[in-house]
Each structure stands twice: as structure tokens, then as C-alpha cells.
C-alpha positions in Angstrom: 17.9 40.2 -52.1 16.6 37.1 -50.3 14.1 35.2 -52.4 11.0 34.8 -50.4 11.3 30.7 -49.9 14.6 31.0 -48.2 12.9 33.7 -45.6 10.1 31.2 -44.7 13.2 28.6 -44.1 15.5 30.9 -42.6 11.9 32.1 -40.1 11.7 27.9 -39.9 15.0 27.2 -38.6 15.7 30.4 -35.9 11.4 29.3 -34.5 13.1 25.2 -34.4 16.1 26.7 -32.7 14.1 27.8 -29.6 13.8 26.1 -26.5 10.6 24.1 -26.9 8.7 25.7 -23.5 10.2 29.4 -24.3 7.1 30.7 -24.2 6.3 29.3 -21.1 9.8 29.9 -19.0 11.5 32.3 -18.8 14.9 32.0 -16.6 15.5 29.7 -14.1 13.3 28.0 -11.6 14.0 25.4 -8.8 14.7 24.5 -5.0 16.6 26.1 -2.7 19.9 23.8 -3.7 19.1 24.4 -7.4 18.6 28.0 -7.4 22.1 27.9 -5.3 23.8 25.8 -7.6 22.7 28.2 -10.9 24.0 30.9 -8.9 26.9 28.7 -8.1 27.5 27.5 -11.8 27.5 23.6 -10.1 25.7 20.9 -9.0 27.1 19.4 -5.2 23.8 18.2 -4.0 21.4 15.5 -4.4 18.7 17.5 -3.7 19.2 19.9 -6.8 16.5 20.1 -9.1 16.1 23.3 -11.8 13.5 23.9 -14.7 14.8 26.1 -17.3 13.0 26.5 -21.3 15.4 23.8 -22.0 13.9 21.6 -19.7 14.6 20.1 -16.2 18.0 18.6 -14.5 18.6 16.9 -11.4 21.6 15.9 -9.6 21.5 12.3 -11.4 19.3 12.7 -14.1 17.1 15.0 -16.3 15.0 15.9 -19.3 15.3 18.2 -22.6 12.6 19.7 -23.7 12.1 18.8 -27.3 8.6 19.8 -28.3 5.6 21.4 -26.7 2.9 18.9 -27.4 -0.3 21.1 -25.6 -0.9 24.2 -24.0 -3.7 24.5 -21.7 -3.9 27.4 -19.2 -0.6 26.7 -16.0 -0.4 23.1 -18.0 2.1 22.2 -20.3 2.8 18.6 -21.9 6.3 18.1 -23.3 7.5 15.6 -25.5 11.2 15.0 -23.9 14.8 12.4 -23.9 15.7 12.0 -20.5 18.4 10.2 -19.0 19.1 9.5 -15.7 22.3 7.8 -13.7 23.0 4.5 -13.7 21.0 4.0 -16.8 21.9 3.5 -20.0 21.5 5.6 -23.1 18.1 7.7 -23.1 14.3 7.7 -22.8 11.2 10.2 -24.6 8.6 10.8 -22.6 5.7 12.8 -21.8 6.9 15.3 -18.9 4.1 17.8 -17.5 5.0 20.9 -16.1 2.3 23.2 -14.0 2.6 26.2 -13.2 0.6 26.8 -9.8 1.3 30.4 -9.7 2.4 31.4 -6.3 3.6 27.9 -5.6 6.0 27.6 -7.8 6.3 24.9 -10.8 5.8 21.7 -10.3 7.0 18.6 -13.1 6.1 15.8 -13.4 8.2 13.0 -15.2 6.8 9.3 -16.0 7.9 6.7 -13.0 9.2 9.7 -10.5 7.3 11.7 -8.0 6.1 14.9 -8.7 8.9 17.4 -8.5 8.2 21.1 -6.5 7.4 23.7 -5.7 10.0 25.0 -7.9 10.7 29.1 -7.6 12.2 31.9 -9.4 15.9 31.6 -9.0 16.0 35.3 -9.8 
């Protein structure tokens, strides 16, 4: 029988494994080109753009997800290493995702323009 210590870790490790806005997202949301492109399995655009639990990819650049820093009601802050092309190596920042109900999702990443409305892809 498991002692009760390696529960609490085992409990530990499967909560660490989830995507860090899973309770927030669930599927895939994006543009037109994006939701195409998950249908798709590729990327041929430069106007793709999808938000998943993982976090949020465009055609040249993107963000994981890597901890849920707040939760306020349609708000969500997200500590995150993005990259993007052209650049080297990676950045963390602060992304915000908002979900404006029937609007759709919109993110926004420090330096870049608000990204949205972002839909269901489903």
C-alpha cells in the first residue's frame, strides 16, 4: 500500500503536469486561419493565431503557459517563455488573457497589440 507522503507527491506532480490555464480553456480557440490550421494539423499563414490551455502560437512566434499568476472574473494573468522569429533564445513574461464572452478571447502579450477576438475552433 502507498504510504500517505508519496500520495500527496504523486497528487503534486499529476496537478504540476497540467496546463497552467486548464481551468480556464478548454480546447482550442483562435481566428479564422487558426481554427483552419488546427483543423488542418499546419500552420501556412501569417495571420494564424490559436489559444489553447497550453498557451498561445502564432505563425512566427508564441507563448507557453507556465503558471497562472491571478484569477479574476474573464481575466487571467500568466506567467509565460515566449519566443518569437528572428529572435534569439526566449523571454517570460506577463501575458493576459480575457475572456469577453461572446467576443471571443482576446491576449494580450508585452510589446505586441492585443490579439482577438479569438473563437471556439470547435
Amino acid at each position: 500500500m502507498a504510504s500517505h507522503g508519496a500520495i500527496i507527491s504523486l497528487a503534486a506532480v499529476i496537478l504540476a503536469a497540467r496546463p497552467a490555464a486548464a481551468d480556464v480553456l478548454a480546447g482550442s480557440y483562435g481566428n479564422g486561419v487558426g481554427c483552419a490550421g488546427v483543423r488542418l494539423g499546419y500552420q501556412d499563414s501569417d495571420d494564424y493565431v490559436v489559444l489553447t490551455a497550453d498557451g498561445v502560437e502564432t505563425y512566427g512566434s508564441g507563448c507557453e503557459f507556465a503558471q497562472r499568476l491571478t484569477t479574476m472574473p474573464g481575466t487571467q494573468l500568466l506567467n509565460s517563455t515566449c519566443f518569437a522569429e528572428g529572435e534569439e533564445g526566449t523571454t517570460t513574461d506577463v501575458v493576459k488573457v480575457v475572456n469577453k464572452r461572446e467576443d471571443g478571447f482576446f491576449v494580450t502579450i508585452p510589446g505586441l497589440d492585443e490579439i482577438g477576438p479569438l473563437k471556439s475552433c470547435s
